[in-house]
C-alpha positions as CSV (number, residue, x, y, z in Angstrom):
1,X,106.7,86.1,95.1
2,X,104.8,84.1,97.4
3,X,101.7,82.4,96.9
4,X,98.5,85.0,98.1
5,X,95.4,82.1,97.6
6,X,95.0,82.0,100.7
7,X,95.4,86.0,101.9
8,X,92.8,88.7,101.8
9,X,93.7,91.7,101.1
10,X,91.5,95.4,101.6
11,X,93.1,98.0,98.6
12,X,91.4,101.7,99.2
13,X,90.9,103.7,95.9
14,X,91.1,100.4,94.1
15,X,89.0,101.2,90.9
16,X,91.6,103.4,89.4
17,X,95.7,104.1,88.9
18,X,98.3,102.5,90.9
19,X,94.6,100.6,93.3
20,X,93.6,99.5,89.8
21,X,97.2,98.1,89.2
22,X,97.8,96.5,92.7
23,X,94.2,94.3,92.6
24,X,94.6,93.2,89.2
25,X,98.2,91.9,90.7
26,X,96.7,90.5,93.6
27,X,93.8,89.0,91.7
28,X,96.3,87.4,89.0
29,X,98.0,85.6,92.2
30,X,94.8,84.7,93.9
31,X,94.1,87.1,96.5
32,X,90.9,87.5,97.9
33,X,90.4,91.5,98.0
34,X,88.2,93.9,99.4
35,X,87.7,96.9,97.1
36,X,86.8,100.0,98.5
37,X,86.1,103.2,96.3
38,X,83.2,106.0,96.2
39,X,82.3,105.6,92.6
40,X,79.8,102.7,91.7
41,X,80.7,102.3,87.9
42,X,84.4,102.2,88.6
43,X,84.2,99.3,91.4
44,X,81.3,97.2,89.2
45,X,84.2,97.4,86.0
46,X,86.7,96.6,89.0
47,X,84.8,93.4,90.1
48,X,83.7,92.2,86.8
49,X,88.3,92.4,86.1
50,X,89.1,90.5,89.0
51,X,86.4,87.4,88.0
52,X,87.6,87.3,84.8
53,X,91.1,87.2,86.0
54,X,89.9,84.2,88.0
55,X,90.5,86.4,91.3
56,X,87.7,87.0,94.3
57,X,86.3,90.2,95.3
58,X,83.6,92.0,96.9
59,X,83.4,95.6,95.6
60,X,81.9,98.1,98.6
61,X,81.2,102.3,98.0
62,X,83.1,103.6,100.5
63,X,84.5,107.5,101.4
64,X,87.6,106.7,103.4
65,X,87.2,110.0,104.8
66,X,84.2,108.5,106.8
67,X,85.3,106.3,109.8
68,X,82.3,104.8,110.2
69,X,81.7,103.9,106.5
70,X,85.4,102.4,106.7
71,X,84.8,100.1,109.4
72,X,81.5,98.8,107.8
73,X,82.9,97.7,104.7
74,X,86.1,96.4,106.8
75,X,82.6,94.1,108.6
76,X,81.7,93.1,105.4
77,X,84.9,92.0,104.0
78,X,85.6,90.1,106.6
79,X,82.0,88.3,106.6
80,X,82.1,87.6,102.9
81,X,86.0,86.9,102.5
82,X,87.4,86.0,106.0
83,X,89.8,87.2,108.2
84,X,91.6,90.4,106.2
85,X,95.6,89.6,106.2
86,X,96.7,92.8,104.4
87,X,95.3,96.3,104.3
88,X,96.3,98.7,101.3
89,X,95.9,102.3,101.9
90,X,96.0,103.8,98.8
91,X,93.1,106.4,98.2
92,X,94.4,109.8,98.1
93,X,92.5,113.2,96.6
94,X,94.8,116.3,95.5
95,X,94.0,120.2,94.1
96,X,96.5,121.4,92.3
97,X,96.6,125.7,92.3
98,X,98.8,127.7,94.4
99,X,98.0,127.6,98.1
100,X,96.5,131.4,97.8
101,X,94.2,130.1,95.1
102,X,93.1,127.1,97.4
103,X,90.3,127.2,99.9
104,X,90.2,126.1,103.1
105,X,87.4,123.7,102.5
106,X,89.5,122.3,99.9
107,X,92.4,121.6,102.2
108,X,90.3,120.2,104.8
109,X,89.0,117.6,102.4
110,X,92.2,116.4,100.9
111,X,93.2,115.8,104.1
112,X,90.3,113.8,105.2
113,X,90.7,111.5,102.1
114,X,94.1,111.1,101.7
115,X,95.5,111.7,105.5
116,X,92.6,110.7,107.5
117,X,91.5,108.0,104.8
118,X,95.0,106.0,105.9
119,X,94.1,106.7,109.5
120,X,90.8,105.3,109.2
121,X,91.9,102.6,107.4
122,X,95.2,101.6,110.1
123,X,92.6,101.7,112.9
124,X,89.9,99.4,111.2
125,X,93.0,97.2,110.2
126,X,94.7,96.8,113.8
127,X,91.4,96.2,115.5
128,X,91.5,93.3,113.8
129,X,94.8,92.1,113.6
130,X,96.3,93.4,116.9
131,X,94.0,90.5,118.1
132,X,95.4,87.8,116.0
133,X,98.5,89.6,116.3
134,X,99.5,89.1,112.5
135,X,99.0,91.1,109.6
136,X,100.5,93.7,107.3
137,X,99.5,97.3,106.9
138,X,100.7,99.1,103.9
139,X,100.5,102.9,103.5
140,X,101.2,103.7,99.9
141,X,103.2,107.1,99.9
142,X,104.9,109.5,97.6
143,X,108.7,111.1,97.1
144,X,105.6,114.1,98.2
145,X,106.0,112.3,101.7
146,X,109.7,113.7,102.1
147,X,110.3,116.6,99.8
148,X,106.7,119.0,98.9
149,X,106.6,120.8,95.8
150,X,104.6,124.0,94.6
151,X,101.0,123.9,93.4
152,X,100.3,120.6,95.5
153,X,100.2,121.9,99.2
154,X,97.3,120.1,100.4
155,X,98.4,116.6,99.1
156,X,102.1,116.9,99.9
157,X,100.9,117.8,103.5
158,X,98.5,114.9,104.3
159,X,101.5,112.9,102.9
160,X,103.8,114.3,105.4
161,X,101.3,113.7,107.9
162,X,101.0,109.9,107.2
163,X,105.0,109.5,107.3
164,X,104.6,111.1,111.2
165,X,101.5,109.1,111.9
166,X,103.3,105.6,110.8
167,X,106.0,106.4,112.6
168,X,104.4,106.8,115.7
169,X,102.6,103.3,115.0
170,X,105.6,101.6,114.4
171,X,107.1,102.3,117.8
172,X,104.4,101.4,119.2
173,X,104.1,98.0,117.7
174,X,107.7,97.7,118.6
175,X,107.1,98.7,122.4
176,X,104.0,96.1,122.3
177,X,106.3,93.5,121.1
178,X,103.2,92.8,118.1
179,X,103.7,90.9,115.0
180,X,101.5,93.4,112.8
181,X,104.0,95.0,110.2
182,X,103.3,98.2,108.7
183,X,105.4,99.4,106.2
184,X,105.4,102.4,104.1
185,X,106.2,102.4,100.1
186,X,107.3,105.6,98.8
187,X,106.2,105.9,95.1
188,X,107.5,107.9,92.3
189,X,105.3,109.6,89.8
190,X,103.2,107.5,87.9
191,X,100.7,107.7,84.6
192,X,97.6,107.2,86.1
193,X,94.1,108.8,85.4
194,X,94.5,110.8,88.2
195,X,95.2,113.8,86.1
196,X,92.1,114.0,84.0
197,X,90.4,114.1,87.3
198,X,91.9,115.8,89.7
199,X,90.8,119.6,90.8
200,X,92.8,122.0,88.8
201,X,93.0,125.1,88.9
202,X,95.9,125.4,87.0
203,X,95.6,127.3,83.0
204,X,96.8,124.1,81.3
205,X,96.4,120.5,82.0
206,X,98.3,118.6,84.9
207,X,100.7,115.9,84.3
208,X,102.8,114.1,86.7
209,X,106.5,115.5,87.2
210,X,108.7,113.5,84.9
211,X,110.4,111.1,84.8
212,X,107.2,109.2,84.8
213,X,106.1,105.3,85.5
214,X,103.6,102.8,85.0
215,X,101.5,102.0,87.8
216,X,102.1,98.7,87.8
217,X,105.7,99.8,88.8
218,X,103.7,100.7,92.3
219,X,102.0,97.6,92.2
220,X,104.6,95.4,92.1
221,X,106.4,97.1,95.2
222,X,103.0,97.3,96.4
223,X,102.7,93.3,96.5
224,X,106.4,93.4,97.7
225,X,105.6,94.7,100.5
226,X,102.6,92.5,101.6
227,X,105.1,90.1,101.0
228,X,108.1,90.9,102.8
229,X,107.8,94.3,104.9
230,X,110.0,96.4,105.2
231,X,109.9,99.6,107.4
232,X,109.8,101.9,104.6
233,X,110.7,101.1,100.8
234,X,111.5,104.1,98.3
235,X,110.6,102.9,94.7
236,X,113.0,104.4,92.2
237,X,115.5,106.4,91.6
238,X,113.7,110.1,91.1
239,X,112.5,109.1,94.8
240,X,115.6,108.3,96.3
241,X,117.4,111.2,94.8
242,X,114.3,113.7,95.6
243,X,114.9,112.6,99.2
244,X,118.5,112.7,99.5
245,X,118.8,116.4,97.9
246,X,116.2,117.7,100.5
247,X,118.4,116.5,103.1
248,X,121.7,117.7,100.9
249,X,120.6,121.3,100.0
250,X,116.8,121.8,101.2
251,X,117.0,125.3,100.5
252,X,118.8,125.0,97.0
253,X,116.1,122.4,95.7
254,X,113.1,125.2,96.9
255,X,114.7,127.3,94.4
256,X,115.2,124.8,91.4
257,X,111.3,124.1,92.3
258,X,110.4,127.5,92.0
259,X,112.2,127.8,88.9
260,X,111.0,124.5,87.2
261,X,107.8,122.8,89.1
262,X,105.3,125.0,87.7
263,X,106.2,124.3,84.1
264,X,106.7,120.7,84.9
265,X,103.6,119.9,86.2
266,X,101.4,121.0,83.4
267,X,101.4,120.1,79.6
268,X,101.3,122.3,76.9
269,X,97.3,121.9,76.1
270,X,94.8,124.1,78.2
271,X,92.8,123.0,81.1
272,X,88.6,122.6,80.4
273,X,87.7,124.7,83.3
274,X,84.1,123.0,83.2
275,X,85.2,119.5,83.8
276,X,84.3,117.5,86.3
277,X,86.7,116.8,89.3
278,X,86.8,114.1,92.0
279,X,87.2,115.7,95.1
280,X,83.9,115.9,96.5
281,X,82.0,113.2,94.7
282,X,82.9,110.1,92.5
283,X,83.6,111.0,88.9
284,X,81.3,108.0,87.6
285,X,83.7,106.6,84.7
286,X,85.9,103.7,84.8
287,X,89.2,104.9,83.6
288,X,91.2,102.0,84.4
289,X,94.6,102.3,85.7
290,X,96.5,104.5,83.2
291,X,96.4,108.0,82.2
292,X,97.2,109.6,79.1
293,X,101.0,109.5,79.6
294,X,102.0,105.6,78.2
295,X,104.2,107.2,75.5
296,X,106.1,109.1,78.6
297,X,106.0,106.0,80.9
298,X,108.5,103.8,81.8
299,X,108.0,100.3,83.8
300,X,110.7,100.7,86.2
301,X,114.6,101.5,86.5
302,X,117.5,100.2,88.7
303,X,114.9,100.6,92.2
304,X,111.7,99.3,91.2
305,X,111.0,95.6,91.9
306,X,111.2,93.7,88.2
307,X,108.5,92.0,86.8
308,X,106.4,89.3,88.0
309,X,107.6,86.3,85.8
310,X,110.5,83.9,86.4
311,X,113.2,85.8,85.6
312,X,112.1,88.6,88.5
313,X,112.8,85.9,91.1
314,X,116.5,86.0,90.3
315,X,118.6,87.9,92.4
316,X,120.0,89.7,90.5
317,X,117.9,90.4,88.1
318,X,116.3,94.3,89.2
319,X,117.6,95.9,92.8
320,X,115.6,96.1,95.7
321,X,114.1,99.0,96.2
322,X,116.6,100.0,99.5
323,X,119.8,97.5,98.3
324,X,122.4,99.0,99.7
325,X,123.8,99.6,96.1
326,X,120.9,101.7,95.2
327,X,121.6,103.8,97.9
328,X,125.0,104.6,97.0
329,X,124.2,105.4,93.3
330,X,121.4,107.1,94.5
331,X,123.6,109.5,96.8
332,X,126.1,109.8,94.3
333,X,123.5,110.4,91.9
334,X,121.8,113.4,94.5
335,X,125.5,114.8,95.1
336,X,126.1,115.0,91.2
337,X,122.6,116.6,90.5
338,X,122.7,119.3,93.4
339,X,125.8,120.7,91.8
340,X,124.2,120.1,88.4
341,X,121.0,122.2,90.3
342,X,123.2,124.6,91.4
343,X,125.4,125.2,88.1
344,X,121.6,126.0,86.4
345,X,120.3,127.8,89.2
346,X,123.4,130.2,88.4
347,X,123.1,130.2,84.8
348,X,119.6,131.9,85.1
């Protein structure tokens, strides 16, 4: 990967999870970063990271759901750091319940955060690099962006809503002939804390849909994609596959979800109804950037970028993320595992 000492580099919900992950990346390479979350304790144990890592940072409280509060702290990164090369939108907020148990305010506010959150962020971005026609925008997305499950309505449609609103901004970057990239990076599920504080009302606790990955699996295609952007990367093979079967057999897979994705989405030990939960205020804890899931977690398959030593600069060493021989395992892979869908569904 190439040298970042001289890039700066904005990362939205960067105190926790896959955020956490990417700055302590980008920091370890010597990125200057701009880190935006709401909660105070999380961003000072963020800061304090990247200095000891050797990196340089200036930590700003920030709700991306606030425009105005998103162009400020873009201001002050800029005045304190220099021109920003790289914008990271990565802050999301989610409830999990089914949609009958979910309020309206509710859905209104995970789509501020985690839809309107990347908007704000993509506007504050291009208004400064439309000018110095360079930069990269990356809009960290989900296998949620493509195919939506049950009990997660709210996030898996502001996800949605991002892949339409990048869309539209790429061909208009295209029509304006501009050297701003912006790129989208479709992540698999990952073990980050996200779980222990995400609104729940489900009767035991969340976990991500297996199989499940480290977040520095998201990182590293994270920091890919600063890199080298692409139009759109999908980071391993539960993505890829998720993706191709909703194009396959659409309505076959909202049956094998209905079946399986309410089971698979919670553990066998009972929710604490009276915890706290993130998605109107900061949960003031610095949880890092795993969750409880480490002994679940792998750190990547055949399409996730390898790891950032020497050996991850060889070819061949781990796929990229759309090599064209990822693709055809991964459609052979989606053809074999809709009949295998299929074979269960009839079993039942």
């Amino acid at each position: 990967m190439d040298d970042l000492r001289k890039r700066v580099v904005v990362v939205t919900g960067a105190t926790a999870g896959v955020g956490r992950a990417t700055v302590r990346e980008l920091a370890r390479r010597g990125a200057s970063i701009g880190l935006l979350a709401r909660g105070v304790e999380g961003l000072h144990a963020t800061d304090r990271e990247i200095a000891e890592l050797g990196g340089r940072a200036v930590a700003i409280p920030t709700d991306v759901a606030d425009a105005d509060a998103v162009e400020s702290a873009a201001e002050w990164v800029e005045t304190e750091l220099g021109p920003i090369d790289a914008w990271v939108n990565n802050a999301m907020a989610s409830v999990f319940a089914p949609i009958r148990l979910t309020t309206a305010e509710e859905l209104r506010r995970v789509t501020e955060v985690t839809y309107l959150g990347t908007v704000h962020g993509t506007l504050s971005a291009l208004r400064r690099m439309l000018s110095r026609d360079s930069g990269v925008i990356v809009q960290v997305g989900s296998a949620l962006a493509y195919r939506s499950i049950p009990l997660q309505a709210a996030y898996c449609a502001a996800k949605h809503a991002v892949a339409g609103f990048t869309d539209s901004l790429r061909s208009e970057l295209e029509h304006d002939a501009s050297h701003v990239r912006v790129t989208m990076v479709q992540l698999p599920a990952l073990n980050t804390p996200q779980f222990d504080w995400v609104r729940s009302r489900l009767p035991n606790r969340a976990q991500p849909v297996p199989p499940i990955f480290q977040p520095e699996v998201g990182a590293r295609a994270i920091l890919r994609a600063i890199e080298r952007p692409e139009r759109e990367s999908f980071v391993g093979l539960p993505t890829i596959v998720a993706v191709q079967l909703n194009k396959l057999v659409p309505g076959l897979l909202d049956r094998y979800l209905a079946a399986t994705a309410y089971d698979g989405q919670q553990t066998e030990e009972p929710e604490d109804a009276t915890r706290a939960d993130n998605l109107f205020g900061p949960v003031e804890q610095d949880l890092g950037a795993h969750g409880r899931f480490d002994a679940l977690a792998r750190d990547g398959d055949l399409a996730t970028p390898g790891p950032p030593d020497a050996a991850a600069h060889d070819e061949g060493n781990r796929a990229s993320p759309i090599d064209g021989r990822v693709a055809v395992l991964a459609g052979a892979t989606a053809a074999t595992a809709a009949a295998l869908v299929e074979r269960a569904l009839r079993s039942r």
